[in-house]
N, CA, C and O atoms as CSV, one atom per row, in Angstrom:
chain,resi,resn,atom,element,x,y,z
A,1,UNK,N,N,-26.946,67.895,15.273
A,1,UNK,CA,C,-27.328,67.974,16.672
A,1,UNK,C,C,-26.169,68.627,17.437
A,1,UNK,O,O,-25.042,68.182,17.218
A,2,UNK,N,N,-26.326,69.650,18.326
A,2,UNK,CA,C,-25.288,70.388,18.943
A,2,UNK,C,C,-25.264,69.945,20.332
A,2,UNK,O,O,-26.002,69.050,20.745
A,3,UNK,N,N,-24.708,70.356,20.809
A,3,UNK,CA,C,-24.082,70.242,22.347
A,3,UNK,C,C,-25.599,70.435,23.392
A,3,UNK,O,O,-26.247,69.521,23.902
A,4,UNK,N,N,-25.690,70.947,23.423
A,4,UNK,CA,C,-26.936,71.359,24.304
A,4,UNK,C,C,-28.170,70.307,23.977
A,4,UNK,O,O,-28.884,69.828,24.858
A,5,UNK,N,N,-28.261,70.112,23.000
A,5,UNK,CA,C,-29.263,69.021,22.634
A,5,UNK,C,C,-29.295,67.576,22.790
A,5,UNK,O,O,-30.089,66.647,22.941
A,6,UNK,N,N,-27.906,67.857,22.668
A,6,UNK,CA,C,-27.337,66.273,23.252
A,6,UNK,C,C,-27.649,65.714,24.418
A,6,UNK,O,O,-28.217,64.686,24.787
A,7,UNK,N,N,-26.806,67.251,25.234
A,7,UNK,CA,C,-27.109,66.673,26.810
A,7,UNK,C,C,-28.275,67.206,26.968
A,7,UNK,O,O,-28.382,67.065,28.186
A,8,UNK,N,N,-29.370,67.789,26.590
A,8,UNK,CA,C,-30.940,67.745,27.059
A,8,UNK,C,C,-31.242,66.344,26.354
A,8,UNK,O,O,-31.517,65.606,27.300
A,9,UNK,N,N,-31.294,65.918,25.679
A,9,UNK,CA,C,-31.440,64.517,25.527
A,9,UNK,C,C,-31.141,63.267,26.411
A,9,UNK,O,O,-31.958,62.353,26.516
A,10,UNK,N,N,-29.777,63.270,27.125
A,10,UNK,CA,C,-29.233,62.672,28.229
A,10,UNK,C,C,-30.076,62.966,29.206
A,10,UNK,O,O,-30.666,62.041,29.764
A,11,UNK,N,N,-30.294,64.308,29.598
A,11,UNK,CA,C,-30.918,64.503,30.853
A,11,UNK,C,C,-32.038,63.847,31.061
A,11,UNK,O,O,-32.134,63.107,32.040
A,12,UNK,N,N,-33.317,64.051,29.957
A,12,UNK,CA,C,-34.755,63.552,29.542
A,12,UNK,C,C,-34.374,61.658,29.922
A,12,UNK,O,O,-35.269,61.007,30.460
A,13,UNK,N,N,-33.309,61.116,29.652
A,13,UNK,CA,C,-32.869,60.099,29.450
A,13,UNK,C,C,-32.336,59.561,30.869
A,13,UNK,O,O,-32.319,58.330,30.852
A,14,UNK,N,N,-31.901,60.090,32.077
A,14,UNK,CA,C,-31.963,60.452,33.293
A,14,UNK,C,C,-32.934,60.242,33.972
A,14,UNK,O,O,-33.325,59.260,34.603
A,15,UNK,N,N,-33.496,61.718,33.729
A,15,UNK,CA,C,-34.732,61.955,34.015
A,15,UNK,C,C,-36.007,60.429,34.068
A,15,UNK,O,O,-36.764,59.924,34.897
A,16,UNK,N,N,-35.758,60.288,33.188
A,16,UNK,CA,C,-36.811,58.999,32.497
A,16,UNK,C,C,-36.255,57.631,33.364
A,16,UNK,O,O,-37.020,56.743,33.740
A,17,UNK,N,N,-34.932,57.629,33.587
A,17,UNK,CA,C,-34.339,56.571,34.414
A,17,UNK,C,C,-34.921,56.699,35.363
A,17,UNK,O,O,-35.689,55.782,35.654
A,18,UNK,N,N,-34.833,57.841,36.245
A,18,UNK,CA,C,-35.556,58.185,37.991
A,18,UNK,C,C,-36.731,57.458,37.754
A,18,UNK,O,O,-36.760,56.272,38.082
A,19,UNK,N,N,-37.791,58.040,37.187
A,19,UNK,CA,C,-38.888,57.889,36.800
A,19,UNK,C,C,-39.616,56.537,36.712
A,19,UNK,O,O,-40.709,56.276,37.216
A,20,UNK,N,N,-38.766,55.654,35.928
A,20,UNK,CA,C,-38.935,54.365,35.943
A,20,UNK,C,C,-38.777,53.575,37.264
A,20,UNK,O,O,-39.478,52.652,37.678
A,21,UNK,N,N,-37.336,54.342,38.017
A,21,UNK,CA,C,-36.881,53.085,38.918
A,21,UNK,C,C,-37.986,53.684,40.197
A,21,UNK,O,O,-38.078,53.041,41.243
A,22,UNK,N,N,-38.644,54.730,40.023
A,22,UNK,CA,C,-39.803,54.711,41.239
A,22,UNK,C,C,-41.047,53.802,40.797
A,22,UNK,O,O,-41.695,53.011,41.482
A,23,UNK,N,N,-41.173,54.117,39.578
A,23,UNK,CA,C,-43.022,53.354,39.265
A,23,UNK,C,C,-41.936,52.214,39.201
A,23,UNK,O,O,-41.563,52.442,40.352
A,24,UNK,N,N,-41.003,51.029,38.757
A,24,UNK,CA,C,-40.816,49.495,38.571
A,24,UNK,C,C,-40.847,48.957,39.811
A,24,UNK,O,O,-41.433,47.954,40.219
A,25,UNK,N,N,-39.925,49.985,40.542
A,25,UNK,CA,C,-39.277,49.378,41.987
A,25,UNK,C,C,-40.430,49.367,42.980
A,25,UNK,O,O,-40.486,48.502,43.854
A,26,UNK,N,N,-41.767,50.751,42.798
A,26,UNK,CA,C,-43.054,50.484,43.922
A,26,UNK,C,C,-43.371,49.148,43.005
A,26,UNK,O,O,-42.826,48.156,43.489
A,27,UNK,N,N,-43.964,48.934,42.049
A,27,UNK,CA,C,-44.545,47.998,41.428
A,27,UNK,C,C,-43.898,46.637,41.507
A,27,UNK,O,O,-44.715,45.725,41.379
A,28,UNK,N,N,-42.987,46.361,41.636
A,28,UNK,CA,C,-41.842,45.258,42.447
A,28,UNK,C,C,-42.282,45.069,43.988
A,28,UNK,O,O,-42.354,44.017,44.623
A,29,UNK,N,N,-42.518,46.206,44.350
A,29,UNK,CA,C,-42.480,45.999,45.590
A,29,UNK,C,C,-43.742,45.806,46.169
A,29,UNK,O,O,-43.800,45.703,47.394
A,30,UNK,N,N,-44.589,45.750,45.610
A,30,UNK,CA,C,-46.129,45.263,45.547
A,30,UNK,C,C,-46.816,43.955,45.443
A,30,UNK,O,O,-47.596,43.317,46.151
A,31,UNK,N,N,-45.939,43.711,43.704
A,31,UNK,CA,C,-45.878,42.738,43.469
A,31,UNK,C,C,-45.533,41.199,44.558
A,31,UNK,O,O,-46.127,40.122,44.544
A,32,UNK,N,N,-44.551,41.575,45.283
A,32,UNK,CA,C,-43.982,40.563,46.144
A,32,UNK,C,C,-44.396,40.804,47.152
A,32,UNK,O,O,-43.937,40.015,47.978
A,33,UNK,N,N,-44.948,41.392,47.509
A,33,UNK,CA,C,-45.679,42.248,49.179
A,33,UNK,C,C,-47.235,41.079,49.211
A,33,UNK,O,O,-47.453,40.378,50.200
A,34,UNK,N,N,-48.231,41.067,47.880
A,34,UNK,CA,C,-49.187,40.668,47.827
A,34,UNK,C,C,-48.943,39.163,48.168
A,34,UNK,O,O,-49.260,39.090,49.355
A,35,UNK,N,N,-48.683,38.349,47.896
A,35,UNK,CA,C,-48.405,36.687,48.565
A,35,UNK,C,C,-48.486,36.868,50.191
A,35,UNK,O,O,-49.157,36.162,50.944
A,36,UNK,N,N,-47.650,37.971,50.564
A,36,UNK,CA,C,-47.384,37.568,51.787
A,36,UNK,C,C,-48.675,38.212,52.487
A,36,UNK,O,O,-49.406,37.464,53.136
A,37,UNK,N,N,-48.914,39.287,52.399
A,37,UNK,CA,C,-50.371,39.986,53.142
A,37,UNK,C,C,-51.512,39.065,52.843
A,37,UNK,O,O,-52.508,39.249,53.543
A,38,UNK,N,N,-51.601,37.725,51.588
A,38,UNK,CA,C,-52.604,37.387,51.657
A,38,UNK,C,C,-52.937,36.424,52.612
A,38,UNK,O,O,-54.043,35.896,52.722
A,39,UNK,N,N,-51.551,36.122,53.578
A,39,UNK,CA,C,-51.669,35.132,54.162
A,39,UNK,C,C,-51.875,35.993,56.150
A,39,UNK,O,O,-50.903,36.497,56.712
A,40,UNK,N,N,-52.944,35.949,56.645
A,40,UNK,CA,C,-52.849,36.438,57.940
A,40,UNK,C,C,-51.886,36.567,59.077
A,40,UNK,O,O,-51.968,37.574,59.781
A,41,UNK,N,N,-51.053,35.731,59.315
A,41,UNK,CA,C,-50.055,35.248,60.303
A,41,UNK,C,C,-48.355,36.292,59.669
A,41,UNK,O,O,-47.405,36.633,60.373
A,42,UNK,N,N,-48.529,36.499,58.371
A,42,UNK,CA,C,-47.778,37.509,57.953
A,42,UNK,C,C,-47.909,38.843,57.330
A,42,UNK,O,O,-47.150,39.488,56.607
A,43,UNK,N,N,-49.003,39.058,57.779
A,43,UNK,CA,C,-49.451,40.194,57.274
A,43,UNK,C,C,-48.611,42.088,57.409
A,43,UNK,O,O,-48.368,43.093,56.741
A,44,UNK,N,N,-48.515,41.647,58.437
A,44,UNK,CA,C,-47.969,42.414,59.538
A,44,UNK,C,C,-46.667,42.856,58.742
A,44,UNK,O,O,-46.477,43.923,58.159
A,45,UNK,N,N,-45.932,41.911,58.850
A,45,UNK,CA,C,-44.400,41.970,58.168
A,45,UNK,C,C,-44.291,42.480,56.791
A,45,UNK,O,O,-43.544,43.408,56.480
A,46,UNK,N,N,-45.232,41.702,55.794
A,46,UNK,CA,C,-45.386,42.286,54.388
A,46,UNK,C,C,-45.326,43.632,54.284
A,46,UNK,O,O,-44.710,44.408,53.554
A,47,UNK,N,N,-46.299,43.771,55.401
A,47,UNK,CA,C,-46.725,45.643,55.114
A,47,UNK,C,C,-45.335,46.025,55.367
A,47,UNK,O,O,-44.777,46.496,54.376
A,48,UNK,N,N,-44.522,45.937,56.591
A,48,UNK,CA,C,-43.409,46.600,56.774
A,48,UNK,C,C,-42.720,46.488,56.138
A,48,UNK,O,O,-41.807,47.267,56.412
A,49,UNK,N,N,-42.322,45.402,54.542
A,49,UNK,CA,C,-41.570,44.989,54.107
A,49,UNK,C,C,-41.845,45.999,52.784
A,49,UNK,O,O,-41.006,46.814,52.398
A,50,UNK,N,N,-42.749,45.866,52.353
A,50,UNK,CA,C,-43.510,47.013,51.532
A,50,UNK,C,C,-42.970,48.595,51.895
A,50,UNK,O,O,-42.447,49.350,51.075
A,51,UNK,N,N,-43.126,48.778,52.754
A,51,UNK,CA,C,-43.298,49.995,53.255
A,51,UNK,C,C,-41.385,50.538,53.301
A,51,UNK,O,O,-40.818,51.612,53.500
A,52,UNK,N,N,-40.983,49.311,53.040
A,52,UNK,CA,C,-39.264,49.326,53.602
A,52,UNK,C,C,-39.167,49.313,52.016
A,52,UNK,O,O,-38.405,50.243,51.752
A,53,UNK,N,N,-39.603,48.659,50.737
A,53,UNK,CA,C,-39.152,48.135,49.912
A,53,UNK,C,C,-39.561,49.519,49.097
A,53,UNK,O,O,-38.680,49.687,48.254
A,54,UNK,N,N,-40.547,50.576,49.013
A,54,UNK,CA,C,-41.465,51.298,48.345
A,54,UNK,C,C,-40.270,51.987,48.589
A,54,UNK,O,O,-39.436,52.011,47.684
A,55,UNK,N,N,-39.921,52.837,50.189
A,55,UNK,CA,C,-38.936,53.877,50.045
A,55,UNK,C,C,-37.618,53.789,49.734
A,55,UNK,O,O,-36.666,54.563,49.839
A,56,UNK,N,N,-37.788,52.469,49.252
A,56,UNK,CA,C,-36.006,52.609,48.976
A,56,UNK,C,C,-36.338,52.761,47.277
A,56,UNK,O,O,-35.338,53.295,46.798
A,57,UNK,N,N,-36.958,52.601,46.610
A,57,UNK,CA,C,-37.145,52.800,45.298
A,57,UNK,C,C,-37.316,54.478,44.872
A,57,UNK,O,O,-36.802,55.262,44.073
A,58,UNK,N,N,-38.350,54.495,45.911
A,58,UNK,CA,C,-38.146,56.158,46.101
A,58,UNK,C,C,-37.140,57.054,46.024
A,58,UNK,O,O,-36.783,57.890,45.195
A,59,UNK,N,N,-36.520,56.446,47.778
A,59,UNK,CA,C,-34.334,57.533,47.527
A,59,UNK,C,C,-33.857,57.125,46.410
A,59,UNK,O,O,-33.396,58.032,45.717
A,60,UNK,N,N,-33.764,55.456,45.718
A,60,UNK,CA,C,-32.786,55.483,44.664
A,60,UNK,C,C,-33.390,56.437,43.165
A,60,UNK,O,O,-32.845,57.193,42.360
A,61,UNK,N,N,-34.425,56.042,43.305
A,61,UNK,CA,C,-35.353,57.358,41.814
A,61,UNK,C,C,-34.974,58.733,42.023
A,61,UNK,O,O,-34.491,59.492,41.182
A,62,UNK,N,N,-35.262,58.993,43.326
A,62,UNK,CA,C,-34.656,60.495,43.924
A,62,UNK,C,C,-33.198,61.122,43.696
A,62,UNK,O,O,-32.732,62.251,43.548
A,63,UNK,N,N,-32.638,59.576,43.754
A,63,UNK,CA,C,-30.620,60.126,43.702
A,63,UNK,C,C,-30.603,60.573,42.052
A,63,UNK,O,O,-30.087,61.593,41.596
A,64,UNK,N,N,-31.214,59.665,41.406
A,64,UNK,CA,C,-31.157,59.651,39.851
A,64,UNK,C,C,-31.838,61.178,39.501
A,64,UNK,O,O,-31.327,61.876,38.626
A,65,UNK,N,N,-32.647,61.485,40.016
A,65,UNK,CA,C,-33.131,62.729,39.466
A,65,UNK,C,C,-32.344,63.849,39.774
A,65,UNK,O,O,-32.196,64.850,39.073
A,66,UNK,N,N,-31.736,63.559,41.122
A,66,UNK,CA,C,-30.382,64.756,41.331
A,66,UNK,C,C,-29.585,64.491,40.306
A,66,UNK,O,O,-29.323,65.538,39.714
A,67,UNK,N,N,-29.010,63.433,39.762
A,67,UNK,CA,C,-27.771,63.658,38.643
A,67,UNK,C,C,-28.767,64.505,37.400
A,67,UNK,O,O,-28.246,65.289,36.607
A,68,UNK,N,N,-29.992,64.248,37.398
A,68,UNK,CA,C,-30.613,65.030,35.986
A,68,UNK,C,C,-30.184,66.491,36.184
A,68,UNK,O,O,-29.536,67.187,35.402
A,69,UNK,N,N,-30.702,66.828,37.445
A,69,UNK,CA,C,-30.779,68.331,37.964
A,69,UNK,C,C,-29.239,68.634,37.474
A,69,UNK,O,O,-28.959,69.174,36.404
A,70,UNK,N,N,-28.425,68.247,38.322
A,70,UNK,CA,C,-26.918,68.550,37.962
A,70,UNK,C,C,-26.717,68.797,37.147
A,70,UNK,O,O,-26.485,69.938,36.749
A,71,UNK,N,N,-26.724,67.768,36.534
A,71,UNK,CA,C,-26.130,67.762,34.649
A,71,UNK,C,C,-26.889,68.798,34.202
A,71,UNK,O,O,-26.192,69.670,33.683
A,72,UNK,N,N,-28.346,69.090,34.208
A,72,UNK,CA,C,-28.882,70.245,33.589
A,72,UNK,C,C,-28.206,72.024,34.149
A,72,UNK,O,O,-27.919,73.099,33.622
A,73,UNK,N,N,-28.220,71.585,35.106
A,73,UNK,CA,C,-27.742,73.069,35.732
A,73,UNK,C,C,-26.167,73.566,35.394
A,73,UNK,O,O,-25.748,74.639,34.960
A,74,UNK,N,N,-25.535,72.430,35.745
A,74,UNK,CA,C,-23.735,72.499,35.154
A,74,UNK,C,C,-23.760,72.839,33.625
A,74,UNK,O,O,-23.297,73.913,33.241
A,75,UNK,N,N,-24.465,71.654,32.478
A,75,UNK,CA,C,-23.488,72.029,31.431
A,75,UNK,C,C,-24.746,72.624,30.486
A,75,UNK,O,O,-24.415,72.998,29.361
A,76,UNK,N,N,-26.233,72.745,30.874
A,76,UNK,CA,C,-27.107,73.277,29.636
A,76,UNK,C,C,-27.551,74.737,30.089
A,76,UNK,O,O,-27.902,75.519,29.205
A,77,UNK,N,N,-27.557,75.252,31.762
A,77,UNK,CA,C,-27.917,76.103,31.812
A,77,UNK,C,C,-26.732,76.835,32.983
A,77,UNK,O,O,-27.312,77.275,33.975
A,78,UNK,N,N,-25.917,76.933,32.996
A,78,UNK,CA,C,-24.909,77.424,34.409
A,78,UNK,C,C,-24.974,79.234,34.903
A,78,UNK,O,O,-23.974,79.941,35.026
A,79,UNK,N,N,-26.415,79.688,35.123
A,79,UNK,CA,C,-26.574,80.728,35.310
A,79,UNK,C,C,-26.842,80.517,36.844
A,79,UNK,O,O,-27.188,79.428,37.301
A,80,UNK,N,N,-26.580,82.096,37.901
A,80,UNK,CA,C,-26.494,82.270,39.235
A,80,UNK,C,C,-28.273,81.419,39.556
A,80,UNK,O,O,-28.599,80.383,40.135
A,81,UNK,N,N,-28.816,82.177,39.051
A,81,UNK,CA,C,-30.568,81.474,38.927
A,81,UNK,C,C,-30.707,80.187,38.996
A,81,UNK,O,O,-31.461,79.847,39.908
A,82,UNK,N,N,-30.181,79.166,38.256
A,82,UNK,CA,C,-30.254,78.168,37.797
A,82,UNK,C,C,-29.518,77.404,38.875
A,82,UNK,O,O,-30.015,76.326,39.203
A,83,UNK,N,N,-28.042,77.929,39.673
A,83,UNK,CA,C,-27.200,77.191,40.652
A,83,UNK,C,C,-28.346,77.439,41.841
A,83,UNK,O,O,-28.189,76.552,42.680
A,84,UNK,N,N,-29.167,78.104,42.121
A,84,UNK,CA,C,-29.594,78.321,43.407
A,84,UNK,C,C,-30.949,77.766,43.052
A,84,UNK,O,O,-31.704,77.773,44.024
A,85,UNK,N,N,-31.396,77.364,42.125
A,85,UNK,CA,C,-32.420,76.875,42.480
A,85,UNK,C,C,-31.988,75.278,42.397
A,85,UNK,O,O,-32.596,74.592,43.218
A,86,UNK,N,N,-30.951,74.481,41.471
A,86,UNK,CA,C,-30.479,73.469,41.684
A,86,UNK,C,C,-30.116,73.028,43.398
A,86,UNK,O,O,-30.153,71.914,43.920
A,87,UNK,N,N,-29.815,74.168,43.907
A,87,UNK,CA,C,-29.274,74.237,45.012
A,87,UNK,C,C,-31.011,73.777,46.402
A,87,UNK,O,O,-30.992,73.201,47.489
A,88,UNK,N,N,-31.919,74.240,45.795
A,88,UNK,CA,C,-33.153,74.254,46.704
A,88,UNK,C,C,-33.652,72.924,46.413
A,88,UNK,O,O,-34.193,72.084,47.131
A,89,UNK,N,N,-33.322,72.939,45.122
A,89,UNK,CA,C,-34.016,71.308,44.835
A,89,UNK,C,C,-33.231,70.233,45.579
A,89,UNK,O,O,-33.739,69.339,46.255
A,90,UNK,N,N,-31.930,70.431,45.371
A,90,UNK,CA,C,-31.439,69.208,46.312
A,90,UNK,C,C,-31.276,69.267,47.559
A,90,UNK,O,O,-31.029,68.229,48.174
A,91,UNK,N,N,-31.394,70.728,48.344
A,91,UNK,CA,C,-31.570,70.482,49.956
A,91,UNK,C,C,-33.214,69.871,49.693
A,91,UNK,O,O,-33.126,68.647,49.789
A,92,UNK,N,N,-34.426,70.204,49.448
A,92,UNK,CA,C,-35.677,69.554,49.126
A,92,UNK,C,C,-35.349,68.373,49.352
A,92,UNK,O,O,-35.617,67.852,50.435
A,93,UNK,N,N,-34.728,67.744,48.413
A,93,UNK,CA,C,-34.751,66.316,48.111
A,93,UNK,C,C,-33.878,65.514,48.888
A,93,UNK,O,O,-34.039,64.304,49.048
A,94,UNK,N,N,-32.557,66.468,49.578
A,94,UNK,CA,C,-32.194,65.514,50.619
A,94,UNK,C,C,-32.932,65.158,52.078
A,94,UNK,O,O,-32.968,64.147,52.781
A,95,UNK,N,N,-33.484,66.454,52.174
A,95,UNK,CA,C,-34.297,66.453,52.955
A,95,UNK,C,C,-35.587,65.313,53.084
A,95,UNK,O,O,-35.931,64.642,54.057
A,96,UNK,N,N,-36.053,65.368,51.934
A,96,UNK,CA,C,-36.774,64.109,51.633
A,96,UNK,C,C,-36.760,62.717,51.883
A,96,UNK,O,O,-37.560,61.909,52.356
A,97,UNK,N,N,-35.081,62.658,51.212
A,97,UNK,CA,C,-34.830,61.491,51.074
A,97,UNK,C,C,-34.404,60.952,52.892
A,97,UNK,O,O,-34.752,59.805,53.175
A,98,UNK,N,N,-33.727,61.739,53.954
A,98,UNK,CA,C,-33.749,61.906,55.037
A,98,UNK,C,C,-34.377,61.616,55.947
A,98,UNK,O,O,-33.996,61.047,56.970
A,99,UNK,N,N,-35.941,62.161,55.531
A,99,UNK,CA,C,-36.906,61.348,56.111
A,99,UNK,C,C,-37.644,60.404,55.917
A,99,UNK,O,O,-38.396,59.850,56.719
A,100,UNK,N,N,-37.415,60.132,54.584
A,100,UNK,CA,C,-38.016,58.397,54.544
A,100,UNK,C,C,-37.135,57.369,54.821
A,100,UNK,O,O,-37.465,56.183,54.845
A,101,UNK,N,N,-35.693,57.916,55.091
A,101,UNK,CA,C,-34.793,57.023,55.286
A,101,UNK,C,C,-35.312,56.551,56.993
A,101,UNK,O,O,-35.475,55.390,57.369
A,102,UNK,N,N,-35.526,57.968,57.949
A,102,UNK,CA,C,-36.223,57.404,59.064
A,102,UNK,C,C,-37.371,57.129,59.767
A,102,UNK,O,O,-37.613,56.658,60.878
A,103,UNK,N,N,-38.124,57.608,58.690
A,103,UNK,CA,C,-39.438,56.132,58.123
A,103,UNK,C,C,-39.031,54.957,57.958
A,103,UNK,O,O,-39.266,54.134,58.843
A,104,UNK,N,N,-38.386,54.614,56.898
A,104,UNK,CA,C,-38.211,52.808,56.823
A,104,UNK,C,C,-37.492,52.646,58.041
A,104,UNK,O,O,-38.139,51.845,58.715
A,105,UNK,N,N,-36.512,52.997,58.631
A,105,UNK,CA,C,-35.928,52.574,59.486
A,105,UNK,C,C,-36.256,52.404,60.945
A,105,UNK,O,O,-36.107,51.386,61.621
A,106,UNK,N,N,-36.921,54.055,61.466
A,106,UNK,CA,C,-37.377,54.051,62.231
A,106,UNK,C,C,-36.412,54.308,63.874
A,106,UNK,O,O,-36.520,54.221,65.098
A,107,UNK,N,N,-35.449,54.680,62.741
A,107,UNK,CA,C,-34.022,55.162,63.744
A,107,UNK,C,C,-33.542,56.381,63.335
A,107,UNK,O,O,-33.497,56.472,62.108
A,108,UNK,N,N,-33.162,57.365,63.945
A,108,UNK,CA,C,-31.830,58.513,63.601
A,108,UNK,C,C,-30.926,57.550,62.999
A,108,UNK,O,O,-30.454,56.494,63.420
A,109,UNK,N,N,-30.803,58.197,61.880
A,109,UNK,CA,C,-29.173,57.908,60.899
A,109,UNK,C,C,-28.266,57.658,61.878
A,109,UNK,O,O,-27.748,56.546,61.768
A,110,UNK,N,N,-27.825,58.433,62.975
A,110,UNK,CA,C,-26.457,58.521,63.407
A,110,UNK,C,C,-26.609,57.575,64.469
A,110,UNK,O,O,-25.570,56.981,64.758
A,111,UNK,N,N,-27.660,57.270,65.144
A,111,UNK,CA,C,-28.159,55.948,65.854
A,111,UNK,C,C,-27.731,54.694,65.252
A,111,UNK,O,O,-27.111,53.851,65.900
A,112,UNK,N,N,-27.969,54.588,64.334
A,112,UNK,CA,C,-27.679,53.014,63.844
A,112,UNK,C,C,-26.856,52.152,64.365
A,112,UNK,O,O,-27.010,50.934,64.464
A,113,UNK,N,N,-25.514,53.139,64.871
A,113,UNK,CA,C,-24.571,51.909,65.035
A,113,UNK,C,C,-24.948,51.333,66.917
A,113,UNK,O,O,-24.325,50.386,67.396
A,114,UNK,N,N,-25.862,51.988,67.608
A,114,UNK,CA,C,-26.664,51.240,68.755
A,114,UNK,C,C,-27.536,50.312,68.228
A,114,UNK,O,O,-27.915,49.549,69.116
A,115,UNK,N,N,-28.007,50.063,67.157
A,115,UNK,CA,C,-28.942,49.185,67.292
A,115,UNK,C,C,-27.967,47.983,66.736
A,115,UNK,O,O,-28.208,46.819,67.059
A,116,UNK,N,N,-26.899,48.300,65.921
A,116,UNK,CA,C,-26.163,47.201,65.158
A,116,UNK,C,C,-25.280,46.545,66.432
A,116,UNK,O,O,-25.098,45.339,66.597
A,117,UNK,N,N,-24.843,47.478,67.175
A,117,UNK,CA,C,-24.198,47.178,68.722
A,117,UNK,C,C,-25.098,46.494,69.222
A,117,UNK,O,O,-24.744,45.332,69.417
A,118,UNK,N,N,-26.467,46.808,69.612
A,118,UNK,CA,C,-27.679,45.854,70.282
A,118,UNK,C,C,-27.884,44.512,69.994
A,118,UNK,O,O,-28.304,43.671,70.789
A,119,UNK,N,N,-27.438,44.257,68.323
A,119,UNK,CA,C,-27.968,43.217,67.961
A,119,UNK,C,C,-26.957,42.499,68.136
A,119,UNK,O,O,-27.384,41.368,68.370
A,120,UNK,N,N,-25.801,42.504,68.160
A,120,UNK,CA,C,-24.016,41.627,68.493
A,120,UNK,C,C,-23.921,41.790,69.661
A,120,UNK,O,O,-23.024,40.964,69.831
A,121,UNK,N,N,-24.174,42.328,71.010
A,121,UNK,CA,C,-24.326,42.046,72.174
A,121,UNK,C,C,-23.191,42.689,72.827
A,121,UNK,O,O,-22.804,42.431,73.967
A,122,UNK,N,N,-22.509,43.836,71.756
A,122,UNK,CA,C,-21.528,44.803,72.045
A,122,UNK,C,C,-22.080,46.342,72.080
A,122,UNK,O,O,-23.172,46.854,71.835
A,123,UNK,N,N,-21.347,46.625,72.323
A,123,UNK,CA,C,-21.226,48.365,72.737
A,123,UNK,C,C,-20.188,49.374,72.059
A,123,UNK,O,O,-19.073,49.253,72.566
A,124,UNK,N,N,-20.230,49.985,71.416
A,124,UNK,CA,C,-18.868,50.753,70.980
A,124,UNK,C,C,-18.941,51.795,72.021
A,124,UNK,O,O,-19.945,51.935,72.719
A,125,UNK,N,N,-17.629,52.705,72.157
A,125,UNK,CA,C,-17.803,53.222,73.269
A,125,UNK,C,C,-17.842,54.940,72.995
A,125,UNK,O,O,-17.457,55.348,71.900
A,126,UNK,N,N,-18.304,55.876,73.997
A,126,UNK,CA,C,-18.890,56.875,73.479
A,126,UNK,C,C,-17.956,57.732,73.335
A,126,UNK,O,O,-18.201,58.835,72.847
């Protein structure tokens, strides 16, 4: 087994990691979602909890599939072709991951620290 086969093996092996931690982590997150939606008075929350719990399985499957990309592009294929399209896939995917981050959240990223200020009854200053 040579070099290249190795790490296409790793990658597939990566690859297969992402893969999993999206289908275990929605399926986790389902799993524990259903108790609570079956009950009316929490219904409400489940869903959001779901909906909070689904995309984070998502970005973390997503981060994992960028190290596949990497590793494939760096050491099995390192042609100009290959850097620029590595390059589209991960603006894609940050991009992605970007906006489900303000989906679950439901805030600008750079906002956060007002709502964390909101909730301690402080202010940082501008």
């Amino acid at each position: 087994m040579n070099f290249d086969e190795v790490i296409s093996a790793v990658v597939r092996i990566v690859e297969a990691a992402g893969a999993a931690i999206m289908v275990l982590g929605g399926a986790a997150a389902f799993l524990a979602a259903v108790p609570a939606m079956l009950r009316a008075d929490s219904r409400q929350r489940a869903y959001e909890e779901l909906r909070r719990n689904l995309g984070r399985a998502i970005l973390l499957g997503l981060e994992v599939l960028i190290i596949a990309d990497i590793i494939r592009t760096i050491l099995v294929d390192p042609t100009p072709q290959s850097v620029l399209v590595l390059g589209a896939i991960v603006v894609i995917r940050v991009l992605l991951s970007f906006s489900l981050e303000v989906e679950m959240d439901g805030i600008w990223p750079w906002s956060r620290w007002r709502l964390a200020a909101a909730g301690n009854g402080t202010q940082k200053p501008k």
